[in-house]
Structures are given as C-alpha cells and as structure tokens.
N, C-alpha and C positions, 0 to 999 in steps of 0.2 A: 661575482663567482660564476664561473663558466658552470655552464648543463646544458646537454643534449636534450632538455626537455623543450618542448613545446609553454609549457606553464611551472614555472618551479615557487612552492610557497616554503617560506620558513627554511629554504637550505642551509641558513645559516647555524641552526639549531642542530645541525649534524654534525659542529664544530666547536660547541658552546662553551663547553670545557675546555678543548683545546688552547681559544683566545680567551676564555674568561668572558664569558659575551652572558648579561642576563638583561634580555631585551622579553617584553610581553608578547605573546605570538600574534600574528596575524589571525583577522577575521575573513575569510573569505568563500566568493559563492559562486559559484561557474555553475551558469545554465544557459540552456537556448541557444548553445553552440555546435558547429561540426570541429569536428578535430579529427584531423586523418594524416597522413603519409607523416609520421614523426616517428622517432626513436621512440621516446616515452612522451607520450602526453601532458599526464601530469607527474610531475615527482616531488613530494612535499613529506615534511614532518606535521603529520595531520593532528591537528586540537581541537575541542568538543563543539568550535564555533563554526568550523569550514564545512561546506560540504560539496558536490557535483548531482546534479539533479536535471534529469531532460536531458540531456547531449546525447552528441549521434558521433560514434566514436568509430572509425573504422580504416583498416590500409594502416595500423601503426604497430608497428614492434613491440610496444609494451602501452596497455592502456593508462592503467595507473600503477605507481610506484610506492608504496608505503615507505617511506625512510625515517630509520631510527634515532631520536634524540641523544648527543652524548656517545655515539658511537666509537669513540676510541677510548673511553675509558666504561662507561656504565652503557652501555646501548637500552636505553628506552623505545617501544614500539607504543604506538597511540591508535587506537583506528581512523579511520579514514571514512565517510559518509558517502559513497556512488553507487546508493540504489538510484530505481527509476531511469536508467540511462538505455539505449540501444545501443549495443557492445559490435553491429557490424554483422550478427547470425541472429536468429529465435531463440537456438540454443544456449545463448549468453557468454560471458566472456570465458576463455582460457583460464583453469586453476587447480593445476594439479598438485597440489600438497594443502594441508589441514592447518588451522590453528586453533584455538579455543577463544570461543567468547561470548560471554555471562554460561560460563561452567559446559558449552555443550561446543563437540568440533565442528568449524565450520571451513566448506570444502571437503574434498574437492567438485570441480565442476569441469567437466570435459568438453565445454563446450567450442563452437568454431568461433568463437567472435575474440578479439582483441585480451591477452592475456594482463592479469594484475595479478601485483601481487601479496603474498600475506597482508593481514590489517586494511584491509577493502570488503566493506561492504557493499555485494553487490545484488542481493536478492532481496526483492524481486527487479528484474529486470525490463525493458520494454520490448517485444515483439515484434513489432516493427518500427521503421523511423520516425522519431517521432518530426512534428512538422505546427511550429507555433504560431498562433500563439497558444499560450493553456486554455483550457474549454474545459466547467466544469459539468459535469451532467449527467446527473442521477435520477432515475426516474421505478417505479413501480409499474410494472409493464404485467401484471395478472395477478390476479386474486381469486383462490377455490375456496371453497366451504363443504364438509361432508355432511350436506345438506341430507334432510329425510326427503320432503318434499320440494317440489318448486312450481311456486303459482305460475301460471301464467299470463297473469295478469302483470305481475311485473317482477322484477328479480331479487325478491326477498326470499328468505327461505325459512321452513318448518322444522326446527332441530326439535323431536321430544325429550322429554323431560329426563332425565336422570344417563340421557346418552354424553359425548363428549363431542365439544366443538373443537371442530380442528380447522386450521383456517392454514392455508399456505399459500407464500408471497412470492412472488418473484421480482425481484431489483435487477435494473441493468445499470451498467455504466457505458454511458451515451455518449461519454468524454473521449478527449485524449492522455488524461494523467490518472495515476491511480487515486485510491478513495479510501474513505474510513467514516463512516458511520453508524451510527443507532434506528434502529425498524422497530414501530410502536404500531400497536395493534387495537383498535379501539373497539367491543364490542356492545351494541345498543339493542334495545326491542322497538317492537316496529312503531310505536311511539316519541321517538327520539330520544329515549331517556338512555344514559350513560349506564350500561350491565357492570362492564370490567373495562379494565384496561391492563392486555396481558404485560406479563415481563419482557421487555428491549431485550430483542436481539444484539448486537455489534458485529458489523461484519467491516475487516481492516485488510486494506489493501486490494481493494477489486482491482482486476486490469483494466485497463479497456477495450471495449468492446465483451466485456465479459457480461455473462448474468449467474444469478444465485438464487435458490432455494431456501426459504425459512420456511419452519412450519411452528405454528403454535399451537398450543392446546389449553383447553379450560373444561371442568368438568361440568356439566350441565344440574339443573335445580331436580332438587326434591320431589317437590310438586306435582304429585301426574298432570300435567297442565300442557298444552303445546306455547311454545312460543314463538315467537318470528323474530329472528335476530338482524340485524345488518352489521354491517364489520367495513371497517377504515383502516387503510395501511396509510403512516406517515414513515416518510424518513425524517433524520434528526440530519442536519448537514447544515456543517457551517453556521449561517443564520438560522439553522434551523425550523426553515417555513414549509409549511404544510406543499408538499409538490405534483399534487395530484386532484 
C-alpha cells in the first residue's frame, strides 16, 4: 500500500471492512530517532500497544497522523501514544482543533513545532532535543525545616513542642527523560529513633532539567518538652533506593 509517510503502521486497518481483513494489530515502538523533511512522519491506526517516545521530529508537514479504523463504513479513532517527543519548537507541536479524551477536551495547542493530528497524545512534550541515550536521574537537592532553633554545634534542629514541623523538599530531575515518582519523608529524634513517617508525596512527569517543591507537615507532641528532630527525604524511583 502506497503512503507518503515516512513510518506507516496498521494502514491496512483503514480498509478492514472494505477487503474483509481481520488481522491482529501491530505492536510497535519508535524511539531514539530524528524524523524530519517528510509529508507525515507517522501515519498509523494506532492500538493500546504502539507508542512514539524520545524522537526529535522536525522540517515535516505533518508530524503524526491518527488514522481511523473502518473508515469507509464505521470510522473508528483510537489514540495514538507521542508524549515525551521534541516536536521541532518549546512550544510543542501544531493542533488546532479539540477532541475528547477520558471525558475532558484535549487541544488545542498553537504551537510552532510539527503539527498532529486529532487522537495524538502529545503532552507533555520535550523542550529541547532530546540526544541519547536515556539518563535517568533524580536526585533531592535541598531540605528546610521550620526549625525554632539551630545549634551550632551541628545541624539538628529544636522544634518545641505542640508547634508544627514542616519540612520542605526540593527534587530535581538531572535527566534527560521525564519522571514519576513517590517522596518519603522520615522524621527521627536526635537519638535515631524513627518519630513518623509522613504521607508520600507523587510527583508524575517532571521535565528535565526541572525542580519541584514539596512541603510536608506533621503536628508536633503534647509534651512541653523541646526535642530535636532530624528528617530524611527518600525518593521512591524505580528500584526504589535510598538516593541520597
């Protein structure tokens, strides 16, 4: 079957009715590529197994193509999976008209990079080129405490008693792909014995080069007593090992 595409998956499924074709769709995964000066990049009947992830898509007419299943008798649309890509601008790709999907509109997006069309998901997008291979790398880059006091002897701190610890984290991603993880907070007395362990944040889809802010809170004891708290930030990632 002839296409001016650059990559065409499942075209055949645009005809399925027509020849009577009931063939199982293709599984497939395009990453880690450039794709530029084409009509359309890709143009497929996309199913819940393909997806496009990483590519540097720029210089083409049309970047991705959602094509509909059954199209001369019952036109079925399917989405199409091309987040995480670099569309060619910051701004991300071309998409001026709307469609729905899980109950809210999505689009449009006026941006300068490579235009798609309905049934493409493309948010979030990558900001600049990306350039592989994948680097994954998240890290905890500051931790405050609305400390009362602070020795000077070394950097524990004096919360009293019946005030509220608030502790806030800042995560970066050090990568080049986006993220999604869980941020635990482990609060001790200066004895090393385990206080709390507040409630996991989740923070999904950092860019990179991004950072974020959590803050946590716990309310402080009874007791008119001073205590000396210390506090650990873990991310949960992947393997989920202690990264700091």
């Amino acid at each position: 079957m002839w296409s001016s595409a650059a990559i065409l998956v499942d075209g055949w499924r645009e005809w399925a009715d027509y020849y009577n074709l009931a063939l199982r769709p293709s599984t497939v995964t395009i990453t880690y590529n450039e794709i530029y000066n084409n009509y359309e990049s890709i143009e497929l009947v996309a199913n819940e197994f393909s997806y496009a992830h990483y590519n540097n898509f720029y210089k083409n007419t049309w970047g991705v193509v959602s094509a509909p299943e059954n199209w001369t008798t019952n036109p079925t649309y399917y989405v199409f999976d091309a987040r995480y890509n670099w569309w060619g601008d910051a701004s991300g790709p071309y998409h001026n008209t709307t469609w729905n999907y899980m109950g809210k509109p999505y689009g449009p997006n006026h941006g300068r990079g490579d235009p798609v069309s309905d049934y493409v998901l493309y948010v979030p997008w990558l900001q600049s080129v990306f350039v592989p291979p994948p680097r994954h790398n998240v890290a905890v880059v500051d931790i405050a405490v609305n400390a009362s006091i602070v020795l000077p002897a070394d950097t524990g701190r004096i919360v009293l008693a019946g005030s509220v610890v608030e502790i806030k984290v800042t995560v970066k991603n050090k990568g080049n792909t986006f993220e999604s993880f869980a941020v635990n907070t482990i609060v001790s007395n200066y004895n090393g014995a385990q206080v709390a362990v507040l409630p996991s944040q989740n923070i999904v889809d950092i860019a990179p080069g991004s950072t974020q802010l959590l803050t946590f809170a716990r309310a402080g004891y009874k007791r008119r007593k001073r205590r000396r708290l210390h506090h650990k930030g873990y991310c949960k990632h992947r393997s989920r090992r202690r990264i700091f």
